[in-house]
N, C-alpha and C positions, 0 to 999 in steps of 0.2 A: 754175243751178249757181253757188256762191259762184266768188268769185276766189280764186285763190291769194293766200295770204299775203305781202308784200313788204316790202322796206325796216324798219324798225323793231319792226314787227309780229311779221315773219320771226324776228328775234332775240328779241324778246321771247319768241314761242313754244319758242324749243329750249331757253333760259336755261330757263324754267318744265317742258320737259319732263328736263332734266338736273338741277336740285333735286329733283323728285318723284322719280325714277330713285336720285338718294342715298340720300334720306330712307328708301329702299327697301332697302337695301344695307346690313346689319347690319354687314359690316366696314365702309367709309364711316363711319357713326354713330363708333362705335369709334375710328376711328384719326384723324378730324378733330372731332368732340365732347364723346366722353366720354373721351380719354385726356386729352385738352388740358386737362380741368377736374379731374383726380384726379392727376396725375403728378406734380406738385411736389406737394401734400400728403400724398401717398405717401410721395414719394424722402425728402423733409424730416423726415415722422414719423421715416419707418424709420432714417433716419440719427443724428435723435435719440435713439430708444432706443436704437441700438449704443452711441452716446456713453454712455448714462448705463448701460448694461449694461456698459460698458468703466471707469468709474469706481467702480461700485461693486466689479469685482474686483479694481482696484487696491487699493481702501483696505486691501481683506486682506490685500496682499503686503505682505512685509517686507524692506525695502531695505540688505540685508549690505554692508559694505565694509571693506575691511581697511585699516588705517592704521598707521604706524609709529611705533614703540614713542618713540620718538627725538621725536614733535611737541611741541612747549612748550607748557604745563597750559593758557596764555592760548587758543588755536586748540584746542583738544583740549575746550574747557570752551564755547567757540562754536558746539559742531556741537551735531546738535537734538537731546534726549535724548525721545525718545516712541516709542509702542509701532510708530510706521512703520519706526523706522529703528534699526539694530544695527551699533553699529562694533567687529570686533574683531582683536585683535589681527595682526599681520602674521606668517605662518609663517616660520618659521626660517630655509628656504632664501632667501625674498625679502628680507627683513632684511639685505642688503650694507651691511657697514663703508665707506662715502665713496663711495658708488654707488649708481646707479638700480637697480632691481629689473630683471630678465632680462623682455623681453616675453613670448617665448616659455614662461618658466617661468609666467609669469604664467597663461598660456594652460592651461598644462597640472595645475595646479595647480586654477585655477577648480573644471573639467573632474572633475576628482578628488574637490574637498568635498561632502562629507555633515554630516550632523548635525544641518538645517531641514527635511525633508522634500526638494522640488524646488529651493526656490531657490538661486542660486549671489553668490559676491560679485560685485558689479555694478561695482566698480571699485577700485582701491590707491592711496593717497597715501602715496606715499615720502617721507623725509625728512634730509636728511645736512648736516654740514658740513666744510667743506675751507677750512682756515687761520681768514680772518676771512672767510671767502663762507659764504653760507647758503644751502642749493639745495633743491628742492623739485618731485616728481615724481606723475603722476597717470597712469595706466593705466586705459583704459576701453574700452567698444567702440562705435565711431561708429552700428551694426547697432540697437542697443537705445536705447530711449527713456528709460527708467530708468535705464540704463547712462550715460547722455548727462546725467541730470535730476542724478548724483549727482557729474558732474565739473563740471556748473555750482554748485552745493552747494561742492564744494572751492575751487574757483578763485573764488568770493564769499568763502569767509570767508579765503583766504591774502592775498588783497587787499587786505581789512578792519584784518587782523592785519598786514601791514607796512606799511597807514597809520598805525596805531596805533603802532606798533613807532618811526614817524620820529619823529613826536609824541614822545612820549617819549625820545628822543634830544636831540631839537630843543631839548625843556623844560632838558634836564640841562647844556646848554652856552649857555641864556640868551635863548634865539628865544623870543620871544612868536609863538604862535598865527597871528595876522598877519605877522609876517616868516619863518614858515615857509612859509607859504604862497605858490608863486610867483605863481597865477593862481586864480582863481575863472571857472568856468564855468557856467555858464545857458543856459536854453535856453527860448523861450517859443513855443507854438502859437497865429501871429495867423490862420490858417484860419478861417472862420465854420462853425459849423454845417450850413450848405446848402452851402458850398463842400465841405467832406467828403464829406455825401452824394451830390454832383454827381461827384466825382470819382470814389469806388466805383462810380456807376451808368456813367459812360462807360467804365470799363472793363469790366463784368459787360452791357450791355446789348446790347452788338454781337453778342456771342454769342452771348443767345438770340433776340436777333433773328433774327442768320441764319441759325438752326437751326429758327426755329418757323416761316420764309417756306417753309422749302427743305421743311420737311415735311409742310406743309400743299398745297404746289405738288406733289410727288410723286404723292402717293395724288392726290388729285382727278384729273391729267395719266393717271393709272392706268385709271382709273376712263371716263371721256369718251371716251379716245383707244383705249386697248389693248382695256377690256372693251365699248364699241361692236363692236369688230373681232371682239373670241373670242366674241359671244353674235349673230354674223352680220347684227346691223345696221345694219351701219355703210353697206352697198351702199342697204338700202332707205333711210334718212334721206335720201342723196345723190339717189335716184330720185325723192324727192316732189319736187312743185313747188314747191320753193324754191329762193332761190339760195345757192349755195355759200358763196358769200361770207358770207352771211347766216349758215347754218351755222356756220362757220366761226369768226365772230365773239360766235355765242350760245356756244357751248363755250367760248370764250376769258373769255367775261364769269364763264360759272359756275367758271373753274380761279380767274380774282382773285376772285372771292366765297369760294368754299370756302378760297381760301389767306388771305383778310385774316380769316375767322372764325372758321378758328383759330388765327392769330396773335390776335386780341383774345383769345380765351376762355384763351390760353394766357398774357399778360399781365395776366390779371386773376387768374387762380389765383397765377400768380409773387409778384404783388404782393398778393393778399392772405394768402398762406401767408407771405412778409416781414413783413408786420402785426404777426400773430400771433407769427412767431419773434424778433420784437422784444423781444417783452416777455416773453423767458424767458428771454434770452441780457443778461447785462451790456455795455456794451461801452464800451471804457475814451475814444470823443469821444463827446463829442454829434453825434447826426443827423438834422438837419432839410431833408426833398426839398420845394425850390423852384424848379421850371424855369421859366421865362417864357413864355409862350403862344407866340412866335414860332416858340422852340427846339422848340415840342412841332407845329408846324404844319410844318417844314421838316422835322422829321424823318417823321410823316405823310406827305408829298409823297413823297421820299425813299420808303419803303415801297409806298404805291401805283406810283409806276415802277417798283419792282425787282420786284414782284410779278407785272405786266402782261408786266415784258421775261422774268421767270424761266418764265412761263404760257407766253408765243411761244415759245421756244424747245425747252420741254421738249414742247410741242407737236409739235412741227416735226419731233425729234427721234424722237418716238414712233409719227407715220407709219407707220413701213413693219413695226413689230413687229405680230405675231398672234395673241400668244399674251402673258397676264402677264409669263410667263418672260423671252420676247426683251424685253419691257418694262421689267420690273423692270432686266435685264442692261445699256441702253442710258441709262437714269436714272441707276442709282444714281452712278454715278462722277459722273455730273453734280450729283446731289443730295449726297455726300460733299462734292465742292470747297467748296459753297456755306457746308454747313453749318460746315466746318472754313476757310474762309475768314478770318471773325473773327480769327482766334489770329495771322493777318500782321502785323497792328497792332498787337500786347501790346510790343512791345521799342519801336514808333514814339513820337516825341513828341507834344504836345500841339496841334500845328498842323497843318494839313492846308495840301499845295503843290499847285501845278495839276497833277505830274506825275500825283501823287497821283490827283487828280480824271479825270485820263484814262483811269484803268485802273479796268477794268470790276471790280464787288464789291468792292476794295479800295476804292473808292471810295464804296461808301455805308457802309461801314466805320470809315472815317473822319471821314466827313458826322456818324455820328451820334454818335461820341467828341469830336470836337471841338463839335458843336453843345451837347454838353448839359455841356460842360468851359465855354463862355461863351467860347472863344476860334477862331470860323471871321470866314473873310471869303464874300461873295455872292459873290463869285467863284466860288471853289469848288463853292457852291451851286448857280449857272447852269451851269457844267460838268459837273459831277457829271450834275446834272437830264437836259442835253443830251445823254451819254453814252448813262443808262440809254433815255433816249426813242428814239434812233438804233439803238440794238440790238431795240428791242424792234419799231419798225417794219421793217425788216429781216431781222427773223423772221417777221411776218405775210406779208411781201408774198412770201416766199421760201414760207411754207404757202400763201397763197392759190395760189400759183401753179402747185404742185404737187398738190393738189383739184382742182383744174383738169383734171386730165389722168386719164383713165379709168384707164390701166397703175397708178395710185398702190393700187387696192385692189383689181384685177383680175388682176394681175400675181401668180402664186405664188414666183418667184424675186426677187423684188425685196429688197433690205436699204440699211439705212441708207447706205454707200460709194456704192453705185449711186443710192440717191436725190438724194441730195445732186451729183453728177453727172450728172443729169437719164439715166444710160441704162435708161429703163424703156419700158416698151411703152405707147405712144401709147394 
């Protein structure tokens, strides 16, 4: 009679029967394979085409606004004369002698015009003077884009027009060009290239990172823990001659597999749907990604801990559920934090402190914003590292320990509260 299987063997064997078991599970395939490699070329096309579906029915619209009788030929001869855009005259009641136009009539008035089909006037420049003051008013709605496109329109060319306007003052009383001028301002971009790119990616990578660990750890943690338990074999796994421990630790090994492989396949579609939307999109720097081998190993590290500690735990967690349902219900909050974790650090700066490093998820958060910005110290990095390692064996030793004990899947009354308080029946 063979021996039973033990030690490394043990774990090899459950690893090899919990892949084959996936590879089995048409949801599994699905939600750690094939969405991970279609989602962004999806999200990306289809957002693409709105955009250009969204442009092409602008170009048809015609962008009305009403101006005041009263603006100087100079500014009035500056606004764009083409088939987009129609400026006319300002109605009577809006038309105040040494006054802004009423908002409210503005409103109601809008509201009222016909004679384009749907469109309405999209904003009013008023225009008046009082004594030797020249005043100058613009009515829009913050609501509309167009509305918004055509008060940056006004406020470009009244700016234009009373530079112009000094100038010519300036000339008649003898200022040369240079002594009108008080100051000249410049401004020059010394960023490289890779420094740009580096800094887009530390802030866009945290993100998907820790939305593609947390949802790769989900489903698999789903799948091992809950659907062993709903498809009733979770009692026999535990009766064969292995040990527990072993068990234990082949499941743990298949959730970091399933969860690092679809973080890769979902970094690889990321980055290669980015490729591609390079080079249909202009983009006003240059961008060239050059991270340094180190940067790309410490952040690696970084992911293999959080993945192992995110596996323990959600493990641990998933225990005493029976059913998908109670599963799904005791995860997800767990898998929301994770995923929505990221967004802590969007208003943080560019360095990462040891408080930083002590707190769990904010802290590989910032591991990887600051690693791939070029400005961490090892510190962080050994703390961080130590954080994730400490959580993640204290989750194991806390599931080993609870495997252990027969009431963990014999127990009909048992839930998470009471697990976690060990009062379950021996």
């Amino acid at each position: 009679m063979p021996a039973a299987p033990s030690g490394l063997s043990a774990v090899g064997l459950i690893v090899r029967k919990e892949l084959r078991e996936a590879l089995r599970d048409r949801n599994m395939v699905i939600q750690l394979l094939l969405l991970p490699i279609i989602i962004y070329p999806l999200m990306g096309f289809g957002a693409y085409q709105v955009y250009l579906i969204i442009q092409g029915a602008s170009q048809g619209q015609v962008n009305i606004s009403w101006i005041d009788s009263e603006l100087p030929a100079e500014l009035r001869e500056s606004l764009p004369d083409d088939e987009r855009h129609l400026f006319l005259p300002t109605p009577p009641e809006l038309d105040a002698t040494g006054a802004g136009a009423d908002a409210d009539l503005f409103v109601r008035l809008r509201a009222e015009f016909e004679g384009h089909g749907d469109e309405k006037p999209l904003a009013l420049l008023s225009w008046w003077v009082v004594g030797d003051s020249t005043y100058a008013q613009i009515h829009y709605e913050s609501s509309s884009d167009r509305s918004q496109e055509m008060r940056r329109l006004f406020r470009d060319r009244i700016r234009d027009h009373s530079e112009a306007l000094a100038r010519k003052n300036a000339g008649a009383v003898g200022l040369s060009e240079a002594e009108f001028a008080v100051f000249e301002l410049k401004s020059e971009n010394t960023a490289s290239a890779s420094q740009v790119a580096r800094y887009v990616l530390s802030i866009a990578m945290p993100i998907f990172l820790m939305s593609m660990l947390s949802h790769g750890t989900f489903y698999s943690t789903l799948d091992t823990v809950v659907g062993e338990r709903e498809r009733s074999t979770m009692e026999t796994l535990f009766s064969a001659p292995l040990p527990r421990s072993a068990v234990l630790l082949g499941k743990l090994i298949f959730v970091v597999i399933s969860t690092l492989v679809t973080f890769t396949l979902n970094m690889l579609s990321l980055l290669l749907f980015l490729g591609f939307a390079l080079q249909l999109v202009e983009l006003p720097v240059e961008i060239e990604l050059q991270v340094p081998l180190v940067s790309i190993l410490i952040i690696v590290g970084a992911v293999l801990l959080l993945s192992i500690t995110l596996a323990s735990i959600m493990m641990l967690l998933a225990l005493p559920a029976k059913t998908y349902r109670e599963g799904q219900a005791v995860l997800t909050p767990v898998h929301l934090v994770v995923a929505f974790s990221s967004f802590a650090a969007l208003g943080t700066g560019q360095t990462m402190t040891v408080d930083q490093a002590l707190i769990p998820l904010l802290n590989v958060v910032m591991l990887c914003k600051t690693v791939i910005g070029g400005e961490y110290t090892w510190a962080t990095v050994w703390i961080s590292y130590a954080v994730l390692a400490g959580l993640g064996v204290i989750s194991m030793v806390l599931a080993r320990r609870f495997v252990g004990r027969e009431g963990v899947f014999f127990d009909p009354t048992l839930n998470l509260k009471r697990l976690l308080r060990g009062g379950f029946r021996a």
